[in-house]
C-alpha positions in Angstrom: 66.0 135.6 154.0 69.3 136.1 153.0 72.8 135.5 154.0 76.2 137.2 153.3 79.4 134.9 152.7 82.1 136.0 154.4 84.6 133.6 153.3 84.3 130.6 151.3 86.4 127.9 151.8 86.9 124.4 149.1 87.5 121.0 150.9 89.3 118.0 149.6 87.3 115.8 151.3 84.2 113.7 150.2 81.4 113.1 153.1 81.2 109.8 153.8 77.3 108.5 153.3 75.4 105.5 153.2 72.8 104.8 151.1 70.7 102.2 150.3 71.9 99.0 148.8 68.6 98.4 146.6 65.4 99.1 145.1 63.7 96.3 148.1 65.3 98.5 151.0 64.0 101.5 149.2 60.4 99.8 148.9 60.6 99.1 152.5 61.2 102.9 153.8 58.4 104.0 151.7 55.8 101.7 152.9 56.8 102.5 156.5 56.8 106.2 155.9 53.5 105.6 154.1 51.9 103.9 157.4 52.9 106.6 159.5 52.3 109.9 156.9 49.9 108.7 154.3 49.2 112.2 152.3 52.8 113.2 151.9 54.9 114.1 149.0 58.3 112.8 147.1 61.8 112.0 149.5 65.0 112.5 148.7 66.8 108.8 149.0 70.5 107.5 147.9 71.1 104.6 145.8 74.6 102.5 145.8 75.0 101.8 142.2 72.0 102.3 139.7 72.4 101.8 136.5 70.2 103.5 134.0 69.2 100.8 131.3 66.6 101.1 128.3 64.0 98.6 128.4 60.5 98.4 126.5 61.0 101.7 125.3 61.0 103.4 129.1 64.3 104.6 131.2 65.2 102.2 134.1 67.3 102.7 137.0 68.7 99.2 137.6 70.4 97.9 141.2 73.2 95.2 142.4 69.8 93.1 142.8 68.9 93.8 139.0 65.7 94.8 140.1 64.2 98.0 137.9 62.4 100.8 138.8 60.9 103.4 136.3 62.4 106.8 135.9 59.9 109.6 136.1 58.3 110.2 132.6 59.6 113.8 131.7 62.3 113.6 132.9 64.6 115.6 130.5 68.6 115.1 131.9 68.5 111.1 130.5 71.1 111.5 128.1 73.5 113.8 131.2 73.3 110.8 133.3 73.9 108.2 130.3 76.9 110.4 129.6 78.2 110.4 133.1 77.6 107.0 134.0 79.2 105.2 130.6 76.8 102.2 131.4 78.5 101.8 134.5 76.3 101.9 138.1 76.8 105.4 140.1 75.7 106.5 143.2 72.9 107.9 142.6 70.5 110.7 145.1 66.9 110.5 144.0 63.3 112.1 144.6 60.1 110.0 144.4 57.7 108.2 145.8 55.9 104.4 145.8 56.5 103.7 142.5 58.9 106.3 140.0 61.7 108.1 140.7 63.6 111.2 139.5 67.6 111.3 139.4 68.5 114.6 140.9 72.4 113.4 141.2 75.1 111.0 141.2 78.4 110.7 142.5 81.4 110.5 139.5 85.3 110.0 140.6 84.1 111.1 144.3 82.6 114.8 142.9 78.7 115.1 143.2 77.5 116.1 139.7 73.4 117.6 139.7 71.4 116.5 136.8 
C-alpha cells in the first residue's frame, strides 16, 4: 500500500491526551486485558511523569507514586532519554507487557521526541 502526499501541512498545536497517572493504574489495565485476551502481545500505554532512575545496577522508570518498574533489558536509547529528561519526570509512551516496559517516547517542552 502506498499513499501520495499532496500537501503537508505543520500545526502549532499539541493534542491534548491523558495518560495514566501510575505504574498501579497501569498494572490494573493489564490484568484486565489479560482476563479477557490471555495470549496477546505488548500495548502501547502513556505515562504522566516517569522518571528513569538507576537502581541495583538495572534502569527504572519511576512514577509520582515512586513505585518502579524495570526497563526492558536491551534496551539501547537509555542514555537519549537520560539526556532528554535531565533527571526530571517526562511524559512518557511505552510498549510492554505484565512486568517490563520499553520507552518508545516522551514528550519534552510540548514536542514528542522517539527514542
Amino acid at each position: 500500500m502506498r499513499a501520495i502526499i499532496k500537501k503537508q501541512i505543520n500545526s502549532n498545536g499539541t493534542a491534548a491526551f491523558k495518560g495514566f497517572e501510575h505504574w498501579e493504574q497501569v498494572t490494573e489495565a493489564e490484568t484486565s486485558f489479560s482476563s479477557q485476551v490471555p495470549f496477546r502481545n505488548e500495548r502501547p500505554y502513556i505515562i504522566e511523569q516517569l522518571r528513569p532512575v538507576l537502581y541495583n545496577q538495572q534502569w527504572w522508570l519511576q512514577d509520582t507514586a515512586q513505585a518502579l518498574m524495570p526497563v526492558s533489558t536491551g534496551f539501547k536509547n537509555i542514555w537519549k532519554l537520560l539526556s532528554l529528561s535531565g533527571g526530571e519526570a517526562l511524559n512518557m509512551a511505552v510498549i510492554g507487557k505484565e512486568k517490563t516496559f520499553t520507552p518508545i517516547g516522551v514528550w519534552h517542552h510540548n514536542e514528542y521526541k522517539l527514542l
